[in-house]
C-alpha positions as YAML, in Angstrom:
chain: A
units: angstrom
residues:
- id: 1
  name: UNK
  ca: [100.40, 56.66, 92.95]
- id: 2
  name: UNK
  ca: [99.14, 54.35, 90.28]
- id: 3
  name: UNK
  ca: [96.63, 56.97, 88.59]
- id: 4
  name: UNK
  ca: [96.28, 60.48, 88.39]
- id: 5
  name: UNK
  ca: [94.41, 62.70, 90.51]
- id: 6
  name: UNK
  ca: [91.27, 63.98, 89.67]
- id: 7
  name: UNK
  ca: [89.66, 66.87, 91.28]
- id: 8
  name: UNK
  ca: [85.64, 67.17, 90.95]
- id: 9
  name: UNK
  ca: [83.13, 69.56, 92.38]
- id: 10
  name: UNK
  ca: [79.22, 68.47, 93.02]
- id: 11
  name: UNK
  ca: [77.46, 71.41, 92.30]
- id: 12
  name: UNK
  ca: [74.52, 70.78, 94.95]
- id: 13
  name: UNK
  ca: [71.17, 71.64, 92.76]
- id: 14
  name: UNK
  ca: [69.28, 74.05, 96.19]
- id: 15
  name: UNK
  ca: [68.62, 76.77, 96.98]
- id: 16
  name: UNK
  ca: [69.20, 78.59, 93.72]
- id: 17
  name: UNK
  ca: [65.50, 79.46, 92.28]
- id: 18
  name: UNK
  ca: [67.08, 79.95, 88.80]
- id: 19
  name: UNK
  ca: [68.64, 77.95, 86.62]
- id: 20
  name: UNK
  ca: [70.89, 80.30, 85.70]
- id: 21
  name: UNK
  ca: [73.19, 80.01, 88.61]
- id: 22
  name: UNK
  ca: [73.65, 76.41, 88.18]
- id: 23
  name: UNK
  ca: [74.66, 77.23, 84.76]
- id: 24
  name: UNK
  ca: [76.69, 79.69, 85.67]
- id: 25
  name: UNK
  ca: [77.90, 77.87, 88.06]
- id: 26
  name: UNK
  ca: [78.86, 74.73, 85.89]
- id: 27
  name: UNK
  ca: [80.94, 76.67, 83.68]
- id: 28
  name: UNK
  ca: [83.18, 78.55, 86.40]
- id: 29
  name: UNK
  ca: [83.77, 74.86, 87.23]
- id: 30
  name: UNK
  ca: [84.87, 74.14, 83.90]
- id: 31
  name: UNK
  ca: [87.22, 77.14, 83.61]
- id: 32
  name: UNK
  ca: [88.67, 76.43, 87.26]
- id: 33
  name: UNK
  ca: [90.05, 73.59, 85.58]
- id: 34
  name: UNK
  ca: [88.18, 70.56, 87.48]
- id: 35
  name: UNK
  ca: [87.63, 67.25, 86.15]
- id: 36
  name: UNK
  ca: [84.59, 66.53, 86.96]
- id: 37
  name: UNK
  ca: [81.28, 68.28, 87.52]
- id: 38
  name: UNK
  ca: [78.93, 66.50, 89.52]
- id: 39
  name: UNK
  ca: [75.24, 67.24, 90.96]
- id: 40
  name: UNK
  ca: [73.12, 65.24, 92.74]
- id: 41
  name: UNK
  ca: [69.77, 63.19, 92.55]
- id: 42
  name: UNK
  ca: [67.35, 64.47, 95.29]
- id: 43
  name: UNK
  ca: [63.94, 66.39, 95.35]
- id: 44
  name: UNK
  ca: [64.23, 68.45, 98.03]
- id: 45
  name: UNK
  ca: [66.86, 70.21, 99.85]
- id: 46
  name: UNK
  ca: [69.39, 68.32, 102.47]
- id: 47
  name: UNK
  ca: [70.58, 71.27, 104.09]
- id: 48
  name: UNK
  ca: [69.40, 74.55, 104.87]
- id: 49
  name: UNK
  ca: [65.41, 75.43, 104.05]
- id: 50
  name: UNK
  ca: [63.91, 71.64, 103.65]
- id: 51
  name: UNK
  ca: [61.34, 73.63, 101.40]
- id: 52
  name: UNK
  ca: [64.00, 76.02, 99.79]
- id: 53
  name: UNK
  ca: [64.54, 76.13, 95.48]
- id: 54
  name: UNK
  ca: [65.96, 72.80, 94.12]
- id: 55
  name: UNK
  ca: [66.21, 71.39, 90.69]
- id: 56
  name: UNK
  ca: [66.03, 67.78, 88.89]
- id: 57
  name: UNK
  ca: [68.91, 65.85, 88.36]
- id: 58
  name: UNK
  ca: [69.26, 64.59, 85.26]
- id: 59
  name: UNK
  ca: [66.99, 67.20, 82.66]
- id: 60
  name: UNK
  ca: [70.47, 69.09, 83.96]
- id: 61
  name: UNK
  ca: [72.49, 66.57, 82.78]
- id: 62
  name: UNK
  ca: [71.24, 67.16, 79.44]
- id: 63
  name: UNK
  ca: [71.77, 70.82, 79.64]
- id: 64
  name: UNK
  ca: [75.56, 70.52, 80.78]
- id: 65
  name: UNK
  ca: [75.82, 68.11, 77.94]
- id: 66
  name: UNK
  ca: [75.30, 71.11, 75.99]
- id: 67
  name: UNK
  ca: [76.39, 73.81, 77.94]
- id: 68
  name: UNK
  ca: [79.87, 72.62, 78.82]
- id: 69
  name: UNK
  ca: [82.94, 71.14, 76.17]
- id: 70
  name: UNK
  ca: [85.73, 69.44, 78.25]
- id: 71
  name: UNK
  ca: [84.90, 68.29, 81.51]
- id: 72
  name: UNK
  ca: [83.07, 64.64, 82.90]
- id: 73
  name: UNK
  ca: [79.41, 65.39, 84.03]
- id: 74
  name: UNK
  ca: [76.89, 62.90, 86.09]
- id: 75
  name: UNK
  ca: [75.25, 62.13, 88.91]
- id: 76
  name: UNK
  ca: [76.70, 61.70, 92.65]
- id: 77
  name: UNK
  ca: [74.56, 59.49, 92.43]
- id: 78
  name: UNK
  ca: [71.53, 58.67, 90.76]
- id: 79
  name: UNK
  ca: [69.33, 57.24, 93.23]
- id: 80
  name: UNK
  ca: [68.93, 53.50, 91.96]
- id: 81
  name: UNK
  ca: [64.98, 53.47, 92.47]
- id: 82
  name: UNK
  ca: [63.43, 56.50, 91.22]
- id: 83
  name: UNK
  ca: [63.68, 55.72, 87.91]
- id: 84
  name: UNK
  ca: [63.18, 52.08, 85.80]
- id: 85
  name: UNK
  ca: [66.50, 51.06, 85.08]
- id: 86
  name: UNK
  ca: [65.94, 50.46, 81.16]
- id: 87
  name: UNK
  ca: [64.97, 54.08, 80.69]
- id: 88
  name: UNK
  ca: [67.78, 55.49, 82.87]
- id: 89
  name: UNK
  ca: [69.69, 53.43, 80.21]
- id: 90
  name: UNK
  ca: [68.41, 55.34, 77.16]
- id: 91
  name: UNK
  ca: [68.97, 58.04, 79.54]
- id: 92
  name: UNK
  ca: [72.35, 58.08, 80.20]
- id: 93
  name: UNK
  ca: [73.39, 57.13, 76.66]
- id: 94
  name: UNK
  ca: [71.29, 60.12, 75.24]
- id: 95
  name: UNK
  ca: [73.43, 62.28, 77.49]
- id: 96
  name: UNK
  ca: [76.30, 60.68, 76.32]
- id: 97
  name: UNK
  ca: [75.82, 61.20, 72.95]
- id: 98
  name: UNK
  ca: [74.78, 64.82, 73.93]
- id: 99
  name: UNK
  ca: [78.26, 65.56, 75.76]
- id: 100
  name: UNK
  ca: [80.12, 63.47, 73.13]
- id: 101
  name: UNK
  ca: [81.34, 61.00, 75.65]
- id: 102
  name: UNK
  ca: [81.76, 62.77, 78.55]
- id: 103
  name: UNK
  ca: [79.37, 60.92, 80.92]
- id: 104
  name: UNK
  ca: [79.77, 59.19, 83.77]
- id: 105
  name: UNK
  ca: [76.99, 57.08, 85.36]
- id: 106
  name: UNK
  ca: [76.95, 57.79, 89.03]
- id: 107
  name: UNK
  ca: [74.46, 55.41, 91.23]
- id: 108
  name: UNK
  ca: [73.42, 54.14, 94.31]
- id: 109
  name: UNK
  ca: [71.07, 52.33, 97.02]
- id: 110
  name: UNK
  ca: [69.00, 55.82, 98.28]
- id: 111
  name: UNK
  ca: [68.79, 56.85, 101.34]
- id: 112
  name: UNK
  ca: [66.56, 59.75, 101.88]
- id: 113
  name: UNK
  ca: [63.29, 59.02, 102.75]
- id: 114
  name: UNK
  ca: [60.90, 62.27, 101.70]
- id: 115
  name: UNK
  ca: [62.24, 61.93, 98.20]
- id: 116
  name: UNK
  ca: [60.51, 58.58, 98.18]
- id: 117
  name: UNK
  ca: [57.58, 59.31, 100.19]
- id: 118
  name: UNK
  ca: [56.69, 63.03, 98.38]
- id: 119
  name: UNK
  ca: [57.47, 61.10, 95.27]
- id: 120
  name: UNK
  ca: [55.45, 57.70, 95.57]
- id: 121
  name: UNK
  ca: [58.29, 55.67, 95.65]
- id: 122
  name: UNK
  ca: [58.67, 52.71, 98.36]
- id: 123
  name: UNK
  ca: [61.07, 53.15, 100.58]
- id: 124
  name: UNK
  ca: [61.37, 50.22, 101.88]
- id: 125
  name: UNK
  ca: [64.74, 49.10, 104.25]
- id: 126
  name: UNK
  ca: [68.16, 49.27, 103.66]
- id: 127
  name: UNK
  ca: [67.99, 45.73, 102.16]
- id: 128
  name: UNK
  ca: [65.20, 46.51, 100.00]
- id: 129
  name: UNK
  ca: [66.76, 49.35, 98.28]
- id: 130
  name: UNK
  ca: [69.89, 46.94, 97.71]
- id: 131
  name: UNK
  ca: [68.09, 44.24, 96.28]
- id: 132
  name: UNK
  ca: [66.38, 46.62, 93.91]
- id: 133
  name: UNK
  ca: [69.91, 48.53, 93.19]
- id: 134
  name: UNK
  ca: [70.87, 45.00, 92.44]
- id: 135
  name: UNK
  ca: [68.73, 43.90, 90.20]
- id: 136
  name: UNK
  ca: [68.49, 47.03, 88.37]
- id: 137
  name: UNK
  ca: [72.18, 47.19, 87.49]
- id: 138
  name: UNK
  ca: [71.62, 43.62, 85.79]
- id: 139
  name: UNK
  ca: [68.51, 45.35, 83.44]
- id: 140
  name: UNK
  ca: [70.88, 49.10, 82.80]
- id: 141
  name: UNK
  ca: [73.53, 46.66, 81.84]
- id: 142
  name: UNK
  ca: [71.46, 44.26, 79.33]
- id: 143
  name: UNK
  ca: [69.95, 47.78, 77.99]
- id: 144
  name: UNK
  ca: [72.66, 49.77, 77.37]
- id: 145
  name: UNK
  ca: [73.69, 46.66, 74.98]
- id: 146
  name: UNK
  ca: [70.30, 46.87, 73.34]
- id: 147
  name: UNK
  ca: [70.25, 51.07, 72.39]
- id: 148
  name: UNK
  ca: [70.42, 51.66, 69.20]
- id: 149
  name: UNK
  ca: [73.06, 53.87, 68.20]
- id: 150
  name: UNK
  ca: [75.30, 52.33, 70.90]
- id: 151
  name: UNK
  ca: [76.73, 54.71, 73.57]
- id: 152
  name: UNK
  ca: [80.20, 56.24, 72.27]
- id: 153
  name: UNK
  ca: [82.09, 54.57, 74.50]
- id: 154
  name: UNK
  ca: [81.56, 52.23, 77.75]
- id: 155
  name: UNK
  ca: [79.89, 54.92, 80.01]
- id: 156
  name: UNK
  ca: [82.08, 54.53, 82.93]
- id: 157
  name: UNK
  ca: [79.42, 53.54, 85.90]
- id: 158
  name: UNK
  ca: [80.45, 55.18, 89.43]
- id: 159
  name: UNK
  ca: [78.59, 53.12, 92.43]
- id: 160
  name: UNK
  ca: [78.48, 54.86, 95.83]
- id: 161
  name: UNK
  ca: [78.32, 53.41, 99.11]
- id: 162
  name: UNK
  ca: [80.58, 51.74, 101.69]
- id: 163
  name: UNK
  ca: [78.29, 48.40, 102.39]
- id: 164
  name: UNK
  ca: [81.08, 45.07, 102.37]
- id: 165
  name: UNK
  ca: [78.64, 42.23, 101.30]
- id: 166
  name: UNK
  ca: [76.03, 43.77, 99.15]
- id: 167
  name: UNK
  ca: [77.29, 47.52, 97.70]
- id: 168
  name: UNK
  ca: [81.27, 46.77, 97.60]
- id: 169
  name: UNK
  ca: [80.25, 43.23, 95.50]
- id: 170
  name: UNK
  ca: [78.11, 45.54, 93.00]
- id: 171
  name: UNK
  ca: [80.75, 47.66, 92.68]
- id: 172
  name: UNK
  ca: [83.08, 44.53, 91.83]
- id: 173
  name: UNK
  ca: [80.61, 43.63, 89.26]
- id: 174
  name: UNK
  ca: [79.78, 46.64, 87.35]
- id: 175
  name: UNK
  ca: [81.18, 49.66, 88.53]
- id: 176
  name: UNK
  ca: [84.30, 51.83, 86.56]
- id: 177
  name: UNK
  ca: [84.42, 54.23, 90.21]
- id: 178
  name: UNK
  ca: [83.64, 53.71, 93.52]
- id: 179
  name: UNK
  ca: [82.52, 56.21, 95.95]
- id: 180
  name: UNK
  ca: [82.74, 55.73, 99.68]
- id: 181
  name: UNK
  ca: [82.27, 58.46, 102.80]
- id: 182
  name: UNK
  ca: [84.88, 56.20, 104.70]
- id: 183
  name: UNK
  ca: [87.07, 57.44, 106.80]
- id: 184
  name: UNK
  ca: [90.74, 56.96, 106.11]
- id: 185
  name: UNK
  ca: [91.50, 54.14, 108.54]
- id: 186
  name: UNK
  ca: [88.20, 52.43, 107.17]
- id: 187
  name: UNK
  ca: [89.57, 53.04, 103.46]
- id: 188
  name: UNK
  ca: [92.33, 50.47, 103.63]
- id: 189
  name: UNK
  ca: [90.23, 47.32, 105.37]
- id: 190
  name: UNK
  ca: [87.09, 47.73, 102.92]
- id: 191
  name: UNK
  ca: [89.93, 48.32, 100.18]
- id: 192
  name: UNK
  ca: [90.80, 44.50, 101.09]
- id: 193
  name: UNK
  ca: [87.40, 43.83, 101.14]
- id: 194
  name: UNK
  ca: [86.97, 44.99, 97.31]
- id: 195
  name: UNK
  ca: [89.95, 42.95, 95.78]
- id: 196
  name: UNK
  ca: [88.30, 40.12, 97.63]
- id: 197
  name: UNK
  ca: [84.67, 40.51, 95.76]
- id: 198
  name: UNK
  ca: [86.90, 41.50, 92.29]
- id: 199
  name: UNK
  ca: [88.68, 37.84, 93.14]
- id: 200
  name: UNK
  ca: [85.40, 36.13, 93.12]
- id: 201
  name: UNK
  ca: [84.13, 37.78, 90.35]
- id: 202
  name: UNK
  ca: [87.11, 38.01, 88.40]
- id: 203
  name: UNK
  ca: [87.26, 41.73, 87.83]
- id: 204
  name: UNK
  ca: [90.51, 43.46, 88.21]
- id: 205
  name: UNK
  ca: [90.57, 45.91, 91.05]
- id: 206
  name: UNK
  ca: [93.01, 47.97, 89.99]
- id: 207
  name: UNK
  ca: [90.80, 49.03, 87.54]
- id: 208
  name: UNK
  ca: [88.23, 50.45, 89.61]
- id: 209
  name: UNK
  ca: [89.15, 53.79, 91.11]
- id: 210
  name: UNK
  ca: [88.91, 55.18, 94.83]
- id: 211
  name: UNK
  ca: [86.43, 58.01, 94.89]
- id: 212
  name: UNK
  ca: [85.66, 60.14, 98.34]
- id: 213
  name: UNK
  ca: [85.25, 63.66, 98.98]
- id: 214
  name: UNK
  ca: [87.59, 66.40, 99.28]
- id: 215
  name: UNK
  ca: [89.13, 66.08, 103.19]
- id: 216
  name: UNK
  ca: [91.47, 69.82, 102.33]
- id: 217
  name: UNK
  ca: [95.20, 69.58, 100.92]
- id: 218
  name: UNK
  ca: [96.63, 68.94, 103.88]
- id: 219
  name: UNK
  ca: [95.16, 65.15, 104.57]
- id: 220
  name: UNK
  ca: [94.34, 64.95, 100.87]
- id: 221
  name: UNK
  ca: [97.91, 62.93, 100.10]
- id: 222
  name: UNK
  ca: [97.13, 60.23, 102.74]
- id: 223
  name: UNK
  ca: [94.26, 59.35, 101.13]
- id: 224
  name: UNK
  ca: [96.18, 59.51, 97.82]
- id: 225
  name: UNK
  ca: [98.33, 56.94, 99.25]
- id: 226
  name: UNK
  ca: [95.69, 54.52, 100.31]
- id: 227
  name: UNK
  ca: [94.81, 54.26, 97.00]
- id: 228
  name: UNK
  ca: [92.08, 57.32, 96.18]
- id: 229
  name: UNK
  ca: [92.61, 59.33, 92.92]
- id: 230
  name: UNK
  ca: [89.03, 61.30, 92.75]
- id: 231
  name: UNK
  ca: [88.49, 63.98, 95.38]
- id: 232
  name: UNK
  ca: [84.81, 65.95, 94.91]
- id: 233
  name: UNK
  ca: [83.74, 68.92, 96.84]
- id: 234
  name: UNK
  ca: [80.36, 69.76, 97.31]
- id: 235
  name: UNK
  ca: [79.22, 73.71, 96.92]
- id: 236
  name: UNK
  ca: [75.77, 74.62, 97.65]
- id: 237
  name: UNK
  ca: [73.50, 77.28, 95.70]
- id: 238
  name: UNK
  ca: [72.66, 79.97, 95.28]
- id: 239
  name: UNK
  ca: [76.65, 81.52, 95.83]
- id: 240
  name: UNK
  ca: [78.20, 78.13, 94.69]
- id: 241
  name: UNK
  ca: [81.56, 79.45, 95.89]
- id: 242
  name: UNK
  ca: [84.41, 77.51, 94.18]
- id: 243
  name: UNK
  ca: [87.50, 78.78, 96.14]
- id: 244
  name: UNK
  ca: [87.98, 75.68, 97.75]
- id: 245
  name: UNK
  ca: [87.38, 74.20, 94.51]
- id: 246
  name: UNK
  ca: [90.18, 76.18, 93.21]
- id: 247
  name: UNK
  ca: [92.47, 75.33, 96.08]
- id: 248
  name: UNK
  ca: [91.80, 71.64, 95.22]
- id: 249
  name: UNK
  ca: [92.94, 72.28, 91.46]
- id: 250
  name: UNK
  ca: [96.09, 73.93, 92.37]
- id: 251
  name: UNK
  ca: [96.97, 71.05, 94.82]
- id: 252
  name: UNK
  ca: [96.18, 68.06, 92.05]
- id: 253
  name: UNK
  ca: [98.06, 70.08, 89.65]
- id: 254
  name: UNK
  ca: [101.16, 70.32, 91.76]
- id: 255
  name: UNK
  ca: [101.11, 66.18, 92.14]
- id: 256
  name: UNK
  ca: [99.84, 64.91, 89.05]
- id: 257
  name: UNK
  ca: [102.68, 64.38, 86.72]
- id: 258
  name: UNK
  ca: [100.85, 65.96, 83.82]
- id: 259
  name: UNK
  ca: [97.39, 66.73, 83.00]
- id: 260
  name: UNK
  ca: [94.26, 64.93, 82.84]
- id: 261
  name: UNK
  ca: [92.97, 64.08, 80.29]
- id: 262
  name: UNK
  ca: [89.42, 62.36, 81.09]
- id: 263
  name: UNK
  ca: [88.84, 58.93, 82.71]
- id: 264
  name: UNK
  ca: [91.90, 57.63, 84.45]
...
């Protein structure tokens, strides 16, 4: 293991008609001792009630900025066309400031259609999206340069999504984290894949860490060995029940070496 183990949780914004769960929420995650605290950027529910109570991603953001002191916050993930890229900028580096560095810039492609539709966004295909992902991480880049006061550190940019030509060679270029729903068998090839773009673009790989979600304790150190560091488990609202959460603390704490402290 080249990096410690992280342990986040993605506290799923549905089904919780007030706020105050999710801040709740937020800061049993903080006191479980996770990493981490994640939500996510849809409009609608994925699961349960399409219709039920949901929340907006990143006014949130803002609000853990404030309402929590230790752990990383962001997005898993922003979706890469909802917003233009120069404001998600100023965005991210207001919440940065806000939290006093503790943000991390989760993004991807999108994927779920009535957020674009309801929301008067094209959806476009697959390739679309990309191309737009891609040439939106070129304008957050040459922004984030540009803000005056400057972020307080380099916001460490997390890109999600498994695809070998197009996402994996973003995430070569730009990304800190990278996020995939691989399997573990997959993990290893699209690994190779990776080091391959970071060749070509002359980005270290080692520097980029393995990101996937939580697959329980008992697979968890297989995954550790092919490489991943950051496990995240998804709760839903309104109970957000953390016990696996908890679980997942315990089990990082028993194989880190010592504790962490922020990005690793």
């Amino acid at each position: 293991m080249t990096r410690p183990v992280r342990i986040g949780v993605q506290l799923q914004p549905q089904h919780a008609s007030d706020y105050g769960l999710l801040r709740d929420a937020v800061l049993r995650a903080e006191d479980a001792g996770v990493d981490i605290a994640f939500n996510w950027d849809h409009f609608y529910p994925l699961t349960g009630d399409p219709n039920g109570a949901h929340f907006e991603c990143w006014t949130m953001l803002g609000a853990w900025a404030e309402q929590t002191e230790r752990i990383e916050i962001g997005a898993l993930v922003t979706g890469g066309g909802y917003r233009n890229p120069d404001l998600l900028a100023d965005m991210a580096r207001t919440v940065d400031h806000i939290s006093a560095g503790r943000l991390i810039l989760g993004i991807g492609a999108g994927w779920f259609q009535r957020d674009y539709d309801a929301y008067g966004y094209e959806f476009g295909t697959a390739g679309s999206r990309l191309a737009l992902l891609k040439a939106n991480m070129a304008l957050l880049a040459a922004r984030l340069k540009k803000l005056n006061p400057q972020p307080t550190r380099d916001i460490p940019i997390l890109i999600g999504g498994g695809g070998e030509k197009k996402t994996l060679r973003l995430v070569a270029e730009y990304a800190d984290i990278w996020h995939t729903f691989a399997d573990l068998d997959a993990i290893a090839h699209k690994n190779k894949v990776l080091t391959d773009h970071c060749a070509d673009v002359g980005t270290d790989q080692a520097k980029i860490e393995r990101s996937v979600q939580w697959p329980g304790a008992e697979r968890a150190s297989t995954f550790v060995e092919a490489g991943v560091s950051l496990f995240t488990i998804g709760v839903s609202g309104p109970e957000f029940d953390l016990s696996e959460v908890e679980r997942a603390v315990r089990w990082r704490d028993e194989v880190n070496p010592e504790p962490v402290r922020g990005l690793a």
